[in-house]
ROVOPA-746315 format. One record per residue (C-alpha): residue in three letters; z, x, y; residue number from 1. Coordinates in steps of 0.5 Angstrom, whole numbers, plus 500, padded with zeros to 3 digits. Each point is the difference from the previous one (the first is absolute). Layout:
SITE  resn    Z    X    Y  resi
SITE   ala    Z    X    Y   NUM
...
// end
This chain:
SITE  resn    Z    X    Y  resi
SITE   unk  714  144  236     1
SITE   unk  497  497  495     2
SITE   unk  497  495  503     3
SITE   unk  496  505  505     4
SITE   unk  498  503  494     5
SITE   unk  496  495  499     6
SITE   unk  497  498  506     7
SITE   unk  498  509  500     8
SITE   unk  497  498  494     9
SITE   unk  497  494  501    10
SITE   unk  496  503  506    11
SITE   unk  498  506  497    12
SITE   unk  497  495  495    13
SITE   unk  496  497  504    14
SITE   unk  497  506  504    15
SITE   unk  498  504  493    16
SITE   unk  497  494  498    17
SITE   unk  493  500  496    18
SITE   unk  493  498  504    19
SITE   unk  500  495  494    20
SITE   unk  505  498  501    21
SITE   unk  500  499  508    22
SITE   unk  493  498  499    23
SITE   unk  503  493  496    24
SITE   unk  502  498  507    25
SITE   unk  495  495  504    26
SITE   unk  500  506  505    27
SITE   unk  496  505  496    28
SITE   unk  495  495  498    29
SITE   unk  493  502  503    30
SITE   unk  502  508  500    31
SITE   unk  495  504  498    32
SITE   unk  502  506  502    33
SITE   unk  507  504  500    34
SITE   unk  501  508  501    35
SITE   unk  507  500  499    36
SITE   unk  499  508  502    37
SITE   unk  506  503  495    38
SITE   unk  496  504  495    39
SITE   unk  502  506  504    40
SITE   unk  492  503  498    41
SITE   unk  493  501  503    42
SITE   unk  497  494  496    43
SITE   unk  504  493  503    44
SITE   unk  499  493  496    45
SITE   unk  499  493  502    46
SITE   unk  504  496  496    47
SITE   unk  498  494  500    48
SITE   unk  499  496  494    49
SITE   unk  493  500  498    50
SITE   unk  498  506  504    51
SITE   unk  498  508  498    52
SITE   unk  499  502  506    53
SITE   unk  503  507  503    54
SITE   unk  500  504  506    55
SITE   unk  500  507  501    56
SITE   unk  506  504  505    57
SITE   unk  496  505  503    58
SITE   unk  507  505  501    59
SITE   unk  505  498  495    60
SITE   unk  506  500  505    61
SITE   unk  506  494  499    62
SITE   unk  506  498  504    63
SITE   unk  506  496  499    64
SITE   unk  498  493  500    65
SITE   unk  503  494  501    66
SITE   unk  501  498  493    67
SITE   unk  499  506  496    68
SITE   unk  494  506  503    69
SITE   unk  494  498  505    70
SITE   unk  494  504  503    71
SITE   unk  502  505  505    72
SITE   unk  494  500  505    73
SITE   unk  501  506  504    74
SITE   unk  503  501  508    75
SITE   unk  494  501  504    76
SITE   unk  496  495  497    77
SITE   unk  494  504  495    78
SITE   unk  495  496  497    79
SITE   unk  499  504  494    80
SITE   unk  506  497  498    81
SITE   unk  499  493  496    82
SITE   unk  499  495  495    83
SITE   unk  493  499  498    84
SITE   unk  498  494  495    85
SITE   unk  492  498  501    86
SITE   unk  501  494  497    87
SITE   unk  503  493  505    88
SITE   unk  501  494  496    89
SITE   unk  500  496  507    90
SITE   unk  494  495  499    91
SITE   unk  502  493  503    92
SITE   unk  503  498  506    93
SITE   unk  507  499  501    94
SITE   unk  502  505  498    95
SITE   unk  508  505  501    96
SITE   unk  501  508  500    97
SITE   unk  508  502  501    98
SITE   unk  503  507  500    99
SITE   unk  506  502  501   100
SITE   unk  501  507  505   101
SITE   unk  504  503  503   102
SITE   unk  499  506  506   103
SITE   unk  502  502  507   104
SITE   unk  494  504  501   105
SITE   unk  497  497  508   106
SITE   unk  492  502  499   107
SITE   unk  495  501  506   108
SITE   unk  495  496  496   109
SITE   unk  501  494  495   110
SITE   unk  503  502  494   111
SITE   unk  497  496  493   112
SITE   unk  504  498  495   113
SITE   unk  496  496  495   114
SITE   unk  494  498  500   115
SITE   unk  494  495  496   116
SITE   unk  494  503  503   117
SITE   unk  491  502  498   118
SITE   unk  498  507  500   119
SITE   unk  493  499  502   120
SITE   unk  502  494  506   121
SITE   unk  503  502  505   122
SITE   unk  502  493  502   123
SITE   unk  504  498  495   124
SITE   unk  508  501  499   125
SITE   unk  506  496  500   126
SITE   unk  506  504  501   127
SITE   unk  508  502  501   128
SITE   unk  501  505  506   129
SITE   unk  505  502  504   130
SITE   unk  497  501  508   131
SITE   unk  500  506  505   132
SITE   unk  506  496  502   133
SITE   unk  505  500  493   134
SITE   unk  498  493  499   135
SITE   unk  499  497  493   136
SITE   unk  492  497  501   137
SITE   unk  495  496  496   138
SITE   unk  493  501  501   139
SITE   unk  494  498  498   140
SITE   unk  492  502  501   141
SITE   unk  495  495  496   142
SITE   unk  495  501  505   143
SITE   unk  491  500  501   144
SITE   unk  496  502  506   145
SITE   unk  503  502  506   146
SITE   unk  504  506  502   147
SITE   unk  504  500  492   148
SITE   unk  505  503  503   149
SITE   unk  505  493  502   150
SITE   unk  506  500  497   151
SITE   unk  503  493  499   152
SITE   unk  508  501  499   153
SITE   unk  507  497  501   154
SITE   unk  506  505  502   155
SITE   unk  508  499  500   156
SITE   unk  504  501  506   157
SITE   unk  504  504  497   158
SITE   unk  501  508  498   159
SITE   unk  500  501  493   160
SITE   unk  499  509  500   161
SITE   unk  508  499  499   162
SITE   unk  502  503  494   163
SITE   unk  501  494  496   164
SITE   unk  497  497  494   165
SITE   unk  495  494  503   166
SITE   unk  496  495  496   167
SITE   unk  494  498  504   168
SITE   unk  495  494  496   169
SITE   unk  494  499  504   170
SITE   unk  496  493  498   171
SITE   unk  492  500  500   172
SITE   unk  498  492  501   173
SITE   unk  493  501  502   174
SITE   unk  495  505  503   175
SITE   unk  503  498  506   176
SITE   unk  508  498  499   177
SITE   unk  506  503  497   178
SITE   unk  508  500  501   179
SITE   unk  505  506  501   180
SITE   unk  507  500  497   181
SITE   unk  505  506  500   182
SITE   unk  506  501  496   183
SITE   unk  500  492  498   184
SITE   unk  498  498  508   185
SITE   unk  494  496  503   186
SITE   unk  497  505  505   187
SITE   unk  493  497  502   188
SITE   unk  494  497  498   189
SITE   unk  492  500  503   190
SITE   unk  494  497  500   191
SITE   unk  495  505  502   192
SITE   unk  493  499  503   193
SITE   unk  495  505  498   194
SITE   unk  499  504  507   195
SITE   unk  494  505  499   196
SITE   unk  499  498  494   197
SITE   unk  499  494  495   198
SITE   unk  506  498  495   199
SITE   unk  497  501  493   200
SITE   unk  500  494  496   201
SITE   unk  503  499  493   202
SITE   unk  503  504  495   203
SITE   unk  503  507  503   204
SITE   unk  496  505  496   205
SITE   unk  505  506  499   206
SITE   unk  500  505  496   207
SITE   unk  505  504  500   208
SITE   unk  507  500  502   209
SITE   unk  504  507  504   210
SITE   unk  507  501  501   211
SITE   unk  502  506  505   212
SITE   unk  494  500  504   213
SITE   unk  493  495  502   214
SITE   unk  495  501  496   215
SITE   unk  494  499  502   216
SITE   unk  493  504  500   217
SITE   unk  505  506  502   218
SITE   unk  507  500  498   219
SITE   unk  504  499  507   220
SITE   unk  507  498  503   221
SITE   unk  505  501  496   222
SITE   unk  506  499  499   223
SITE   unk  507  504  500   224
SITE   unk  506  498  496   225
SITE   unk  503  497  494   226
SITE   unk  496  494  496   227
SITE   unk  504  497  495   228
SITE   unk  496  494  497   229
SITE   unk  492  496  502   230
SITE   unk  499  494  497   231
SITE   unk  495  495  501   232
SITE   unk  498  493  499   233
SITE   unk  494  496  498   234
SITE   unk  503  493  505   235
SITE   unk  504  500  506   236
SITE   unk  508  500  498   237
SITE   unk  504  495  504   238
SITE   unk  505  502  506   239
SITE   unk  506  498  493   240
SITE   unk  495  505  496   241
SITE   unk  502  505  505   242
SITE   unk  507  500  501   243
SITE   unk  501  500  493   244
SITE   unk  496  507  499   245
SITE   unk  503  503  506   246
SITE   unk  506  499  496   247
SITE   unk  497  502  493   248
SITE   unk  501  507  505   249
SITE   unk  506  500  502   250
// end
């Protein structure tokens, strides 16, 4: 009995622990931003070390997260509803964003759940999506010229709108390259040619980062169901780095 006990203790111990603390971990190395979205308020804060930024939640409605609260994003989707912070810390490739999420809405239209993104630039994205058809995707759009409208993108095979907490990473190597992982597994990986358009060269020049819908020049697609945390990293995290943070979820 006692040595159960223990064990309870010891695993609780681990999922409360501190970012700080967390952060001392190779794994957390290069995060420059983390919404741990537990605050229960209109203003949520990325808590990286170092950061000041902040993000407004336009309704302030919270569900039970995995661990603690989490964003409740609304059945149907509405794009009124969602976090807005106008500053982007992504400005070199490679480059990671994680969430973790959990819904069992199936949309008609693709659903996004965190995006890096430019207000003025149609042509530049990088995101983690769900699909028309329930599937955790990645996608990107660094774009000039041609018709603007080319999304590159990798998707799972498998249907994640199940009512299950999901951890989806999605690794940008390049304006045309980029690797999809879910719940601690290799999806997919692309390299993309640039179709109507011609791949920016350089860095990504966001400026904003959104989460529960696309942000672009008018807000679009969003998303419908529970998000429990965002993260971003300014390197690619290695397949080990990601199992080690979907178990950091569990």
């Amino acid at each position: 009995m006692i040595r159960y006990l223990l064990i309870f203790l010891c695993v609780c111990s681990v999922q409360a622990m501190p970012l700080a603390q967390r952060q001392q971990s190779s794994l957390w190395s290069g995060l420059v931003s983390h919404w741990c979205l537990n605050e229960g308020a209109v203003t949520v804060r990325d808590s990286a070390i170092g950061s000041t930024r902040t993000g407004t939640l336009t309704t302030n409605t919270w569900g039970t997260g995995y661990i603690g609260q989490a964003v409740q994003f609304p059945s149907p989707p509405n794009v009124g509803f969602n976090i807005l912070c106008t500053t982007s810390p992504i400005s070199v490739f490679p480059f990671t964003i994680a969430t973790r999420f959990n819904t069992s809405y199936a949309n008609s239209t693709a659903e996004y759940m965190f995006t890096h993104g430019n207000t003025t630039n149609d042509a530049l994205f990088y995101a983690l999506l769900i699909n028309t058809s329930g599937k955790l995707t990645m996608g990107f759009r660094n774009l000039t010229g041609g018709s603007g409208g080319i999304i590159s993108q990798v998707t799972n095979t498998v249907i994640c709108t199940n009512g299950l907490w999901h951890t989806g990473v999605g690794i940008f190597y390049q304006t045309n390259h980029m690797a999809l992982y879910q719940d601690g597994a290799f999806v997919s990986s692309n390299i993309s040619s640039a179709g109507g358009g011609s791949f920016i060269v350089g860095a990504p020049p966001v400026d904003n980062m959104t989460i529960g819908c696309w942000r672009r020049t008018t807000l679009l697609l969003p998303y419908s169901g529970l998000i429990d945390e965002c993260d971003t990293w300014n390197r690619a995290l290695t397949p080990d780095e990601i199992i080690q943070l979907n178990n950091s979820f569990q």
